[in-house]
C-alpha positions as CSV (number, residue, x, y, z in Angstrom):
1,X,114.8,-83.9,128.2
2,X,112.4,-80.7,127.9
3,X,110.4,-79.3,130.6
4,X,108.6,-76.6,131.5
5,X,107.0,-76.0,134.8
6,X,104.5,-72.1,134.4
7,X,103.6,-72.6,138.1
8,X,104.7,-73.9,141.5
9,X,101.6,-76.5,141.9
10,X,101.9,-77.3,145.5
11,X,102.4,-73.5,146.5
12,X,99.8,-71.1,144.4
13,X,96.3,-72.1,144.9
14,X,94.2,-75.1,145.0
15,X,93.9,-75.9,141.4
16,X,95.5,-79.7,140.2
17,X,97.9,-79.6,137.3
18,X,97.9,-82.0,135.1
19,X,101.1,-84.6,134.6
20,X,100.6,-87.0,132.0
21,X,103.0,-89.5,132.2
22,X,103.8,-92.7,130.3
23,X,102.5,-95.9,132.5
24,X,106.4,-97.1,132.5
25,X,107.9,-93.8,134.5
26,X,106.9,-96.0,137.3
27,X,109.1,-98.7,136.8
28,X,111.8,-99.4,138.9
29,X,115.7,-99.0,136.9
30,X,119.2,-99.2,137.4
31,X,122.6,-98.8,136.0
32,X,124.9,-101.8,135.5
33,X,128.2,-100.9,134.4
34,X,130.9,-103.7,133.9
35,X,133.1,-104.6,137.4
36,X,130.5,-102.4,139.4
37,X,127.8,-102.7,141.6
38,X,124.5,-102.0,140.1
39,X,123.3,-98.7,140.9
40,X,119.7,-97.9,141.3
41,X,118.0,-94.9,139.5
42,X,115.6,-92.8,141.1
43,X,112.1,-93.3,140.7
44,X,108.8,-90.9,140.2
45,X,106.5,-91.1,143.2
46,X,102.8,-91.5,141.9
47,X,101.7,-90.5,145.5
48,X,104.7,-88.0,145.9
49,X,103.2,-86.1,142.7
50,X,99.7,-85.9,143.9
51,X,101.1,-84.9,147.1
52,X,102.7,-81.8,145.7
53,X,99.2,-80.7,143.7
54,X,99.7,-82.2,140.1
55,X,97.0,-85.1,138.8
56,X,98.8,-87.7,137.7
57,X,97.2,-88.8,133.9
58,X,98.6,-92.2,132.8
59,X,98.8,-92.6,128.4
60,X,100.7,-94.9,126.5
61,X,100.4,-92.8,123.2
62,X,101.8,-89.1,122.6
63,X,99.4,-86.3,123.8
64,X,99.3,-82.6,122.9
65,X,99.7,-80.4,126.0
66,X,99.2,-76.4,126.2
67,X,98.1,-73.2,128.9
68,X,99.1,-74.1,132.4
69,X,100.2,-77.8,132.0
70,X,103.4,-79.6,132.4
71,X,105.3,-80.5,128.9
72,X,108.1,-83.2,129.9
73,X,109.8,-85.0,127.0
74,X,112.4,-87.6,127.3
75,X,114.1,-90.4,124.5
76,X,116.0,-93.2,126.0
């Protein structure tokens, strides 16, 4: 996973940063591992993000991000 965060958006001024997100980050997971318990993952918090200053931009397909935004990268 990559990510870079330039600024602190719930702290430093008014100003939304943008989050763009694939429309799956919301789904619910957990890890099942043989003779165990399931364990749930945690989740993103669509209302937890706006909360703390970022918008929240839902895209299925890759996006090009730059100057002040937040770059987050994963492969499962």
């Amino acid at each position: 996973m990559l990510a870079a965060w330039p600024v602190s958006p719930g702290r430093r001024g008014t100003r939304s940063l943008p989050m763009v997100v694939h429309p799956m980050i919301w789904t619910r997971r957990r890890l099942a591992v043989p003779g165990r318990e399931p364990d749930e993952l945690p989740t993103l918090s669509k209302r937890a993000l706006k909360g703390e200053g970022f918008a929240v931009i839902e895209r299925r397909e890759p996006s090009l991000l730059a100057d002040g935004s937040v770059v987050t990268a994963a492969r499962y």
